[in-house]
N, CA, C and O atoms as a Tinker XYZ file with bonds, in Angstrom:
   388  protein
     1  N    -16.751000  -17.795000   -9.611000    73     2
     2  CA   -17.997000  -17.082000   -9.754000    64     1     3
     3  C    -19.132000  -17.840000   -9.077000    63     2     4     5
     4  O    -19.917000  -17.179000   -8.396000    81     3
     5  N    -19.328000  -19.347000   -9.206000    73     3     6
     6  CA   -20.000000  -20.076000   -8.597000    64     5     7
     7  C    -20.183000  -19.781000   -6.833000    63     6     8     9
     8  O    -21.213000  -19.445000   -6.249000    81     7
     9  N    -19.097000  -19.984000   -6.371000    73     7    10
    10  CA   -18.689000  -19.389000   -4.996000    64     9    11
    11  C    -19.526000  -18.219000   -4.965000    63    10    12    13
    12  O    -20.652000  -18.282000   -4.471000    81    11
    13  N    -19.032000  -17.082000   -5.489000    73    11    14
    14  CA   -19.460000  -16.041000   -5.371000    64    13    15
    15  C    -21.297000  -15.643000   -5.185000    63    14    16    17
    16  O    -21.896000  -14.927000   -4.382000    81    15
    17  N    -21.782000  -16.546000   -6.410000    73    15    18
    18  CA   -23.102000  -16.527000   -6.367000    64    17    19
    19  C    -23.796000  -17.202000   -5.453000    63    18    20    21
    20  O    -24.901000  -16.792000   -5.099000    81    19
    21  N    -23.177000  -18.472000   -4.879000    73    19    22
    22  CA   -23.980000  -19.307000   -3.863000    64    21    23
    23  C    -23.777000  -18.212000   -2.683000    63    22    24    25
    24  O    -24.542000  -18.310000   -1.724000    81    23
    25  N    -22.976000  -17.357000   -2.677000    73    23    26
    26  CA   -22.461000  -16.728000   -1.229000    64    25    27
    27  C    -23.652000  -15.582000   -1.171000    63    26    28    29
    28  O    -24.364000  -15.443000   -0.177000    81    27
    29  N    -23.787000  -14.702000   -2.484000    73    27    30
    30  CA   -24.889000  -13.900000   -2.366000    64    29    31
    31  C    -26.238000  -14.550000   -2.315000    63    30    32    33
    32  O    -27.099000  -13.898000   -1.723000    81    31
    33  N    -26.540000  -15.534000   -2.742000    73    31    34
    34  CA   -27.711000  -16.520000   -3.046000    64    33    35
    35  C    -28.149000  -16.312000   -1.012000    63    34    36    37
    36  O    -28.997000  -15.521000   -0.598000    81    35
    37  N    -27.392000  -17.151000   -0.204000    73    35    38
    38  CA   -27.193000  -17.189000    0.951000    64    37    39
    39  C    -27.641000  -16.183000    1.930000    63    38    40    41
    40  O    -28.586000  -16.172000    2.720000    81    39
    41  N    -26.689000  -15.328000    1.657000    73    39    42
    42  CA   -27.285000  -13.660000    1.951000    64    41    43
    43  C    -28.522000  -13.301000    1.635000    63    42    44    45
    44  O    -29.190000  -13.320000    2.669000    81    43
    45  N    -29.123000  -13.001000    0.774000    73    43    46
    46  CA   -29.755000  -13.010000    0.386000    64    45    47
    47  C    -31.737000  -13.107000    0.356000    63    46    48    49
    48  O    -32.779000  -12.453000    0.326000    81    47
    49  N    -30.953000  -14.865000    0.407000    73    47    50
    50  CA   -32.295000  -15.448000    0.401000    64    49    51
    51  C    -33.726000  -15.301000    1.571000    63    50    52    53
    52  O    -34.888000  -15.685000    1.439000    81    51
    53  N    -33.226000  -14.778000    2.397000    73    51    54
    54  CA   -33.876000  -14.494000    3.772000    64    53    55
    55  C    -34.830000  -13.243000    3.741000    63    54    56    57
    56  O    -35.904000  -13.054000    4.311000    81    55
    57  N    -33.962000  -12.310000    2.744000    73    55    58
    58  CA   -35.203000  -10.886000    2.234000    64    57    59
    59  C    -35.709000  -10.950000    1.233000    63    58    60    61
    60  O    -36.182000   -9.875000    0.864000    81    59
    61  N    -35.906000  -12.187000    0.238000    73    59    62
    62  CA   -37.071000  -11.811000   -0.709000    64    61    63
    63  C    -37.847000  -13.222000   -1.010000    63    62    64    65
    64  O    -37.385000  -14.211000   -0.441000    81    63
    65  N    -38.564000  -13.332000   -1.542000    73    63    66
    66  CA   -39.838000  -14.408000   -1.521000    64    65    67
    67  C    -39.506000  -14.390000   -2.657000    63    66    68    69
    68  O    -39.322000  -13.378000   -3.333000    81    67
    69  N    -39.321000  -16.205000   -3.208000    73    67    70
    70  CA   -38.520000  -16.760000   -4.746000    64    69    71
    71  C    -37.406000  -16.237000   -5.001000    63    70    72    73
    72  O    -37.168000  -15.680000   -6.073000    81    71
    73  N    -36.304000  -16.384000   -3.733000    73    71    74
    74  CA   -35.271000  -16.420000   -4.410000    64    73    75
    75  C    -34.744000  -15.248000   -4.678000    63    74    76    77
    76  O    -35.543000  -14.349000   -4.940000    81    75
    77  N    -33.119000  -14.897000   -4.688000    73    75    78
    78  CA   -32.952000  -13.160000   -4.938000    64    77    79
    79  C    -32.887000  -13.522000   -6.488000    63    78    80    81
    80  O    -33.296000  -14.512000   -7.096000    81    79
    81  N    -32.039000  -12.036000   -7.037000    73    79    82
    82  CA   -32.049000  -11.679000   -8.483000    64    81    83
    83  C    -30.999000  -10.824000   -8.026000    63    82    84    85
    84  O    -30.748000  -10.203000   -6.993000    81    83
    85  N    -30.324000  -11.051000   -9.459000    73    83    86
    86  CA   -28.948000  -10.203000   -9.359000    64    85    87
    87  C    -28.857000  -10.077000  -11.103000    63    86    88    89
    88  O    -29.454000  -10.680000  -11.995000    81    87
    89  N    -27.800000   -8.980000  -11.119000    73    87    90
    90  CA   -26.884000   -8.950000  -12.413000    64    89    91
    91  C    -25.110000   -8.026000  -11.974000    63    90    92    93
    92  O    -24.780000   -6.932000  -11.515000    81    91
    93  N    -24.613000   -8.914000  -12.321000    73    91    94
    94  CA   -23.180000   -8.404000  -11.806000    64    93    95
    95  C    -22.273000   -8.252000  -13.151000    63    94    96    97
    96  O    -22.645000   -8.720000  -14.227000    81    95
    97  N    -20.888000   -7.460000  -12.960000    73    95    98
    98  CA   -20.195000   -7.841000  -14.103000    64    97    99
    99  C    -18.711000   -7.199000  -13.405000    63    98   100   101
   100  O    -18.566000   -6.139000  -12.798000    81    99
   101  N    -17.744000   -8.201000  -13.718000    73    99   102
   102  CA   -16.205000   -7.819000  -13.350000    64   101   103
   103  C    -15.723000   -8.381000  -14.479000    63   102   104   105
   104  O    -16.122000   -9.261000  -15.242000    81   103
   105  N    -14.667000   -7.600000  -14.409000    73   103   106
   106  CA   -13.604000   -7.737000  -15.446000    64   105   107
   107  C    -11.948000   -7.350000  -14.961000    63   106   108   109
   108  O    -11.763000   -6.421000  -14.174000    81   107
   109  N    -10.842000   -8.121000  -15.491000    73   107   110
   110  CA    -9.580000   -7.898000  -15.089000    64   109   111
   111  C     -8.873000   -6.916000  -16.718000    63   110   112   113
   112  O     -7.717000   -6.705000  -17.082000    81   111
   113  N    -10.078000   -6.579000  -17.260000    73   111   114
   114  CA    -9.400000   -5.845000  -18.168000    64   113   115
   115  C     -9.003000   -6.076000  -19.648000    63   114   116   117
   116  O     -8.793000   -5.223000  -20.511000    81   115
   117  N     -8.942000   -7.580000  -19.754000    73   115   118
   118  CA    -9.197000   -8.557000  -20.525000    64   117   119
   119  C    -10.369000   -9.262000  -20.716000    63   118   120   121
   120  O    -10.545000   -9.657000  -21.869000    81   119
   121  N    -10.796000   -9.394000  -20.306000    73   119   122
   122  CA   -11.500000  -10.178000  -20.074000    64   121   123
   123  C    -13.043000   -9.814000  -19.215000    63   122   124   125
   124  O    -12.848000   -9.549000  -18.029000    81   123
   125  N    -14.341000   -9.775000  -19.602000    73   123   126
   126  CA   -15.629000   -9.549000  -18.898000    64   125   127
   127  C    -16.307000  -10.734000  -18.529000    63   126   128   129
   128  O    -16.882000  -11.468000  -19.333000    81   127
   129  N    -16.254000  -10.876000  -17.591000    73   127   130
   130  CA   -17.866000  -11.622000  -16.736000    64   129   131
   131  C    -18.989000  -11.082000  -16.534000    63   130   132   133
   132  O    -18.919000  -10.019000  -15.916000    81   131
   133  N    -20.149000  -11.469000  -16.869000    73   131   134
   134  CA   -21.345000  -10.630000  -16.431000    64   133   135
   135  C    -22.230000  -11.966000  -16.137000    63   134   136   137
   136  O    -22.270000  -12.952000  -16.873000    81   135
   137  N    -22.846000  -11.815000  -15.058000    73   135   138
   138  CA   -23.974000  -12.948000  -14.548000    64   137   139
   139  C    -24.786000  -12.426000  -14.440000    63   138   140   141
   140  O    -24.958000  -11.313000  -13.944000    81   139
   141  N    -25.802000  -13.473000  -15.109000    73   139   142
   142  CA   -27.494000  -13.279000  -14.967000    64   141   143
   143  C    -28.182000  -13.850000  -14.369000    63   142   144   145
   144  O    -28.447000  -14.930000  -14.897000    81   143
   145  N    -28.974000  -13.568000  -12.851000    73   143   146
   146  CA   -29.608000  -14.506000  -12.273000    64   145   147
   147  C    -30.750000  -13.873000  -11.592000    63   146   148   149
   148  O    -30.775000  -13.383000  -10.463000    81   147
   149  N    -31.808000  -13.974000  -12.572000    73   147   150
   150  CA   -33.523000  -13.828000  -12.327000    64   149   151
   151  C    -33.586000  -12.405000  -13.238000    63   150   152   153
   152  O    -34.561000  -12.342000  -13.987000    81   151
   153  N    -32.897000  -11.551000  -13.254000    73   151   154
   154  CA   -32.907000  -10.289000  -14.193000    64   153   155
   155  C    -33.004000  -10.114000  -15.207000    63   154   156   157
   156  O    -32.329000  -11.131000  -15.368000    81   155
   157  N    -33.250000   -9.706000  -16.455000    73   155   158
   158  CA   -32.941000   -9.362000  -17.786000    64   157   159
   159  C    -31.171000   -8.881000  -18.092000    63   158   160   161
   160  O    -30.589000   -7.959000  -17.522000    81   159
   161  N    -30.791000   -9.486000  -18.780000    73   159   162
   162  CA   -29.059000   -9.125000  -19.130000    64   161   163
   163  C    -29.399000   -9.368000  -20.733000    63   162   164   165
   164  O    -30.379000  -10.083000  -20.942000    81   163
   165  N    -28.818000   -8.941000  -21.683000    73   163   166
   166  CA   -28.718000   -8.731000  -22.858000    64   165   167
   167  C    -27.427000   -8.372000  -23.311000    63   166   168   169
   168  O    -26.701000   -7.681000  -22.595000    81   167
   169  N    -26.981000   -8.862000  -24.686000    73   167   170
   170  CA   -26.023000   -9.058000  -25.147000    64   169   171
   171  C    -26.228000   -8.292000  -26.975000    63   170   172   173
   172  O    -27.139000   -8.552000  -27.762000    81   171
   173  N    -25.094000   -7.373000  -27.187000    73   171   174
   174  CA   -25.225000   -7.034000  -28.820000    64   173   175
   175  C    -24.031000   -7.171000  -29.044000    63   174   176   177
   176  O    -23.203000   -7.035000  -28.144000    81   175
   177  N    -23.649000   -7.517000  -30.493000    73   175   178
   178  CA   -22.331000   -7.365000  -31.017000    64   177   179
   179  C    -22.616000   -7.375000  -32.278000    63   178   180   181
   180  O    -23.306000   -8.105000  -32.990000    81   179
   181  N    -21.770000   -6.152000  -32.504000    73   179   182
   182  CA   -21.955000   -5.826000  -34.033000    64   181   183
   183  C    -20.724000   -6.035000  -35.016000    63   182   184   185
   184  O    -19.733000   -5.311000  -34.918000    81   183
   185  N    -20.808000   -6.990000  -35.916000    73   183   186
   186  CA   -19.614000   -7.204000  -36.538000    64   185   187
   187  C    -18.547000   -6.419000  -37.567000    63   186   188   189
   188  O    -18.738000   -5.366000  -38.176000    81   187
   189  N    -17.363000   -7.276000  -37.558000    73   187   190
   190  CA   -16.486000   -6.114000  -38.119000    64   189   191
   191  C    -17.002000   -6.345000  -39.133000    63   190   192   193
   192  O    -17.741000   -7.310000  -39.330000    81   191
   193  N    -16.575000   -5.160000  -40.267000    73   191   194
   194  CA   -16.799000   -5.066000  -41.643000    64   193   195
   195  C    -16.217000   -5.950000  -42.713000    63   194   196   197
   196  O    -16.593000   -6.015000  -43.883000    81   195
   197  N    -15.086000   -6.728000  -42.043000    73   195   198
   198  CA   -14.535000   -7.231000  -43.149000    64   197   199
   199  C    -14.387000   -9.078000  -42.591000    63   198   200   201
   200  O    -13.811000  -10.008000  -43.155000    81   199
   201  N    -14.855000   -9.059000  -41.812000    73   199   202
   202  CA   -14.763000  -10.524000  -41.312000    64   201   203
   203  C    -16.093000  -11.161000  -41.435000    63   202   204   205
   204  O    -17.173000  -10.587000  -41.566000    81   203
   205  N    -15.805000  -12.713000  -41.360000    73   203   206
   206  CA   -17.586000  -13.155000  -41.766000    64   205   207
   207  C    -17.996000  -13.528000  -40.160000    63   206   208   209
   208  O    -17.434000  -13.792000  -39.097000    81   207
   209  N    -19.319000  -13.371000  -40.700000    73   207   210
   210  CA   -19.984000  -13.490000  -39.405000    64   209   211
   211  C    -19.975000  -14.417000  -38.392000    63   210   212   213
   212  O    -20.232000  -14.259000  -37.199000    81   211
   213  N    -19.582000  -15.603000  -39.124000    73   211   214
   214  CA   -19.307000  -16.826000  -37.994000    64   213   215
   215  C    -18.098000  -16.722000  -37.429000    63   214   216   217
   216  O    -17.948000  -17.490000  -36.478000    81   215
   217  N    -17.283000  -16.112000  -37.656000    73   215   218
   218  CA   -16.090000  -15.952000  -36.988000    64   217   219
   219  C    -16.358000  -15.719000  -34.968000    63   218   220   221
   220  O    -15.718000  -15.923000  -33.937000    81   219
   221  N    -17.581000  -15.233000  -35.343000    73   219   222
   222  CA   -17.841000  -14.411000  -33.819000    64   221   223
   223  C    -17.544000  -13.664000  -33.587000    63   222   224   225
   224  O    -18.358000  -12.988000  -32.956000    81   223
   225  N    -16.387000  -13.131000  -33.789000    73   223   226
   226  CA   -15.739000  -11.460000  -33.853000    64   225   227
   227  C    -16.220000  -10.466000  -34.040000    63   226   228   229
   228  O    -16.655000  -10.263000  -35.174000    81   227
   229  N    -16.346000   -9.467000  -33.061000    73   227   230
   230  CA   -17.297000   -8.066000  -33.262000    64   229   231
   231  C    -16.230000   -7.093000  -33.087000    63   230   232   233
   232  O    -15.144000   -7.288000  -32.539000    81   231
   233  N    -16.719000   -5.892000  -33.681000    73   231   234
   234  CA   -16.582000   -4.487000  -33.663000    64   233   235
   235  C    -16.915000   -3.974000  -32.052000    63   234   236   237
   236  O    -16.208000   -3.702000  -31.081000    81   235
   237  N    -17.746000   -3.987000  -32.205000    73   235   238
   238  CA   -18.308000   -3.749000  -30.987000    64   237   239
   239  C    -19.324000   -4.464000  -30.023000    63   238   240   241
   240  O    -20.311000   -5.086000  -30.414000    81   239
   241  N    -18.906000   -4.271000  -28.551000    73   239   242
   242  CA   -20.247000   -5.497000  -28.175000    64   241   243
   243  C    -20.419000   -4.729000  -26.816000    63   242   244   245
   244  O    -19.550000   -4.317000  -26.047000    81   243
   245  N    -22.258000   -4.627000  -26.713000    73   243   246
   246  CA   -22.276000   -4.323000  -25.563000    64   245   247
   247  C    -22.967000   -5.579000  -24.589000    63   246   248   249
   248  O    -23.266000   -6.698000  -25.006000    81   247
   249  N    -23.139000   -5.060000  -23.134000    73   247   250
   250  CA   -23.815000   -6.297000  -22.407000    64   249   251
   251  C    -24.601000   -5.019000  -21.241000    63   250   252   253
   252  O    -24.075000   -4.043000  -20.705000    81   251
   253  N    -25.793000   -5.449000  -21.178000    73   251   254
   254  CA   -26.431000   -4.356000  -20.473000    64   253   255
   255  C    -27.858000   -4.724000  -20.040000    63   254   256   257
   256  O    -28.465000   -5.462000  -20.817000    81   255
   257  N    -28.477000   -4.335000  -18.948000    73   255   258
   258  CA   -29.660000   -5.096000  -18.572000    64   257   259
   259  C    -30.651000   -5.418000  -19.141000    63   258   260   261
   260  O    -31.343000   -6.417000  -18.945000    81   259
   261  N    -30.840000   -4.271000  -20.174000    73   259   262
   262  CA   -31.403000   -4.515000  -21.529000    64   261   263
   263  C    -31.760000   -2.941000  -22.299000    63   262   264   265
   264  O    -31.824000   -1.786000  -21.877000    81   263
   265  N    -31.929000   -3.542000  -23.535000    73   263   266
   266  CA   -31.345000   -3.348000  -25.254000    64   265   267
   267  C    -31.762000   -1.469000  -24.804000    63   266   268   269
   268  O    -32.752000   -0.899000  -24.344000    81   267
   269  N    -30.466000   -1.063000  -25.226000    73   267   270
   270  CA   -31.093000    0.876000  -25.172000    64   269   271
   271  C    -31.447000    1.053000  -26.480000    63   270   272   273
   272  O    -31.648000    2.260000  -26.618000    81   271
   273  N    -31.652000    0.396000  -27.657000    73   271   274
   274  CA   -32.015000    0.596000  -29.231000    64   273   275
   275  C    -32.703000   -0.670000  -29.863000    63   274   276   277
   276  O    -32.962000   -1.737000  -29.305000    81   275
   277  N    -32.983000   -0.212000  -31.436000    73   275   278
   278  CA   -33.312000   -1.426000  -31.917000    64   277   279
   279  C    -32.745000   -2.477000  -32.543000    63   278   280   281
   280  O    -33.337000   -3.232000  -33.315000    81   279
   281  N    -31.262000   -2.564000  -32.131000    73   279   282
   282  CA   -30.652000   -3.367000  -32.783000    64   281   283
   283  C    -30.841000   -4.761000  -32.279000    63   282   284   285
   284  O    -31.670000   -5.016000  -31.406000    81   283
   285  N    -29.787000   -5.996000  -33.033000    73   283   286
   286  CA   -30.493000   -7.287000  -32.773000    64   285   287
   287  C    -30.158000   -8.034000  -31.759000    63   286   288   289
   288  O    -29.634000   -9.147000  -31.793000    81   287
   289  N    -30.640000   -7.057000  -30.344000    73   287   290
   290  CA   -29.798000   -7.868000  -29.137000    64   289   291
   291  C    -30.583000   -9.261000  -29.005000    63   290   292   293
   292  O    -31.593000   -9.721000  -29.538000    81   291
   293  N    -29.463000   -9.826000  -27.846000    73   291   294
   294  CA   -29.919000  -11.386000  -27.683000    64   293   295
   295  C    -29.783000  -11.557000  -26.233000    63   294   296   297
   296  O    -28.768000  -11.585000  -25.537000    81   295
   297  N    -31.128000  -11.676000  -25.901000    73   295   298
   298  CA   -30.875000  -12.109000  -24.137000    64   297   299
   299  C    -30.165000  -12.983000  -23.515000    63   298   300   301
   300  O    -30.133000  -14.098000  -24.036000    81   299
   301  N    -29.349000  -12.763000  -22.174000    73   299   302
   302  CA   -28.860000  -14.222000  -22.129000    64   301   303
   303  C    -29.722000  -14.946000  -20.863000    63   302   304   305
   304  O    -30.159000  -14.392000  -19.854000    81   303
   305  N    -29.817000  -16.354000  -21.250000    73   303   306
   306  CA   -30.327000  -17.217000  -20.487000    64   305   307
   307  C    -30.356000  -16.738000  -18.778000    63   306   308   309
   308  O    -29.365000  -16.319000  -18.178000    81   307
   309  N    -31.592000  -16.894000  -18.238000    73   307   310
   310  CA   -31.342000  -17.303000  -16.892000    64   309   311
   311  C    -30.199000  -18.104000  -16.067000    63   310   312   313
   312  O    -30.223000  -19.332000  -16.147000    81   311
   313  N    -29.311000  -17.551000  -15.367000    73   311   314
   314  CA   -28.763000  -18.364000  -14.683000    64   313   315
   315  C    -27.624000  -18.534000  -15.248000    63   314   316   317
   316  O    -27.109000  -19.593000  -14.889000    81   315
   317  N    -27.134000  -18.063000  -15.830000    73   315   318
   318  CA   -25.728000  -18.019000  -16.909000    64   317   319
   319  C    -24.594000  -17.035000  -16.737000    63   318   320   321
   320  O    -24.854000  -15.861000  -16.473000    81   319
   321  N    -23.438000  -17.425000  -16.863000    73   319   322
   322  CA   -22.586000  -16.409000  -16.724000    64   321   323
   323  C    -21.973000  -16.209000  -18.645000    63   322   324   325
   324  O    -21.940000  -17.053000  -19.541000    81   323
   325  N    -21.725000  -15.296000  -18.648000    73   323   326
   326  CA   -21.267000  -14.461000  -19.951000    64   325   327
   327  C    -20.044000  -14.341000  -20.095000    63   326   328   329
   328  O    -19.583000  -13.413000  -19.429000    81   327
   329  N    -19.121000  -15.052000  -20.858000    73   327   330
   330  CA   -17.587000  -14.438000  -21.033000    64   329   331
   331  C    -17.129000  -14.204000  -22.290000    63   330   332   333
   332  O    -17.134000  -14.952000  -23.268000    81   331
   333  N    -16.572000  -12.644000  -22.119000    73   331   334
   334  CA   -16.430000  -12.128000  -23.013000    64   333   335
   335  C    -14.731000  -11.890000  -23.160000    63   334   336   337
   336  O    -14.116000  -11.198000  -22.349000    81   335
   337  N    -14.062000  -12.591000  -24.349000    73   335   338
   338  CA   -12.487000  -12.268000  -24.314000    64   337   339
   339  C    -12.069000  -11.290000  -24.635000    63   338   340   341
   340  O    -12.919000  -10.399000  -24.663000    81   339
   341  N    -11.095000  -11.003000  -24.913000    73   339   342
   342  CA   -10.122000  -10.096000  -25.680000    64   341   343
   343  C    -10.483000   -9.543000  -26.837000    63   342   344   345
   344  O    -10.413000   -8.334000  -27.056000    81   343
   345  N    -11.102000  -10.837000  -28.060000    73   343   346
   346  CA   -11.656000  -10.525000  -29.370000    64   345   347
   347  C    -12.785000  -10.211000  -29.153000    63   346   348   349
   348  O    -13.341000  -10.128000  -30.248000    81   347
   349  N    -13.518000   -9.964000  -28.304000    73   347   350
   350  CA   -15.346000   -9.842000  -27.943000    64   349   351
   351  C    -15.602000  -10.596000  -28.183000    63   350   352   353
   352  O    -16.724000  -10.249000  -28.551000    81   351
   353  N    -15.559000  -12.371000  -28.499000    73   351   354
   354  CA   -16.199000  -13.391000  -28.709000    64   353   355
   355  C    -16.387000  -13.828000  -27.295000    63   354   356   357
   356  O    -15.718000  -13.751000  -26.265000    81   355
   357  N    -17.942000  -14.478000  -27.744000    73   355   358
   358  CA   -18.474000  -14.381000  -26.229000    64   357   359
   359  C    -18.942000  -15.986000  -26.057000    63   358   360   361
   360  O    -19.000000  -16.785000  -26.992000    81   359
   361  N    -19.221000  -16.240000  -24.840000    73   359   362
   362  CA   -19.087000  -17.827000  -24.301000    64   361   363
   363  C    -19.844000  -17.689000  -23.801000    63   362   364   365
   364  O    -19.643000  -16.640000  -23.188000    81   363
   365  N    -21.363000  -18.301000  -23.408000    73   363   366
   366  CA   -22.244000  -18.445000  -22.235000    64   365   367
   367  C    -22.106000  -19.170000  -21.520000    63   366   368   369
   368  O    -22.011000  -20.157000  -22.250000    81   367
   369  N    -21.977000  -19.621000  -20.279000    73   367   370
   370  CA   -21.864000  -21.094000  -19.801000    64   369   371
   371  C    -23.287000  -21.011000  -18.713000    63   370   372   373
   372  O    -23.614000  -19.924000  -18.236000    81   371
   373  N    -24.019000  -22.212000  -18.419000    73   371   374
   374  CA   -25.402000  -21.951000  -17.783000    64   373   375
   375  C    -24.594000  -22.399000  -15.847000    63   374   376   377
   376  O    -23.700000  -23.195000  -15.564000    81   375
   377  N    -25.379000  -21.520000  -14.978000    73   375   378
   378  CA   -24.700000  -21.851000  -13.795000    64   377   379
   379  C    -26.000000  -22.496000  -12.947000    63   378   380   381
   380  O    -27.197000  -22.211000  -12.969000    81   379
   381  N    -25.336000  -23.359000  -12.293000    73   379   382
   382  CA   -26.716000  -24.163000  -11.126000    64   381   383
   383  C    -26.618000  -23.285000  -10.127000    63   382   384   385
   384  O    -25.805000  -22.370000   -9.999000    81   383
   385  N    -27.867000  -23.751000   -9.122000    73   383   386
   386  CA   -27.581000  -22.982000   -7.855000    64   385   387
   387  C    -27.241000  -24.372000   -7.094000    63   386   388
   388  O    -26.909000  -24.361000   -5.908000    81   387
């Protein structure tokens, strides 16, 4: 993903003043990536009913540029990629340029 972003970074950088902005997201089906870099990206997950909350485990989780309701989304950091597994437990990791 790093690759990927320095490659658009590259491209890029020549048509906009400070740097581009992106939000991307692939997935193999298992598994979601979504990167945030200069954009708004937001994150909800709503937990199952019978599990405790620290588990991390959701019912449902969305990831989207930002929040379509009032529930208790959580932005993710600038510059971060998002991984989301199998269980919807989700991982931020922060990316350099």
């Amino acid at each position: 993903m790093t690759d990927v972003i320095n490659f658009l970074n590259t491209i890029a950088a020549p048509l906009k003043q400070g740097g581009p902005t992106m939000n991307f997201m692939t997935s193999n089906g298992r598994i979601l990536l979504a990167v945030r870099w200069g954009k708004p990206l937001s994150i909800l997950q709503r937990p199952k009913e019978n599990h405790l909350p620290a588990t991390g485990v959701a019912d449902a989780l969305f990831v989207a540029s930002e929040p379509f309701d009032d529930d208790a989304w959580k932005e993710a950091p600038d510059r971060s990629l998002v991984i989301v597994d199998a269980l919807a437990s989700v991982q931020i990791v922060r990316l350099e340029n």
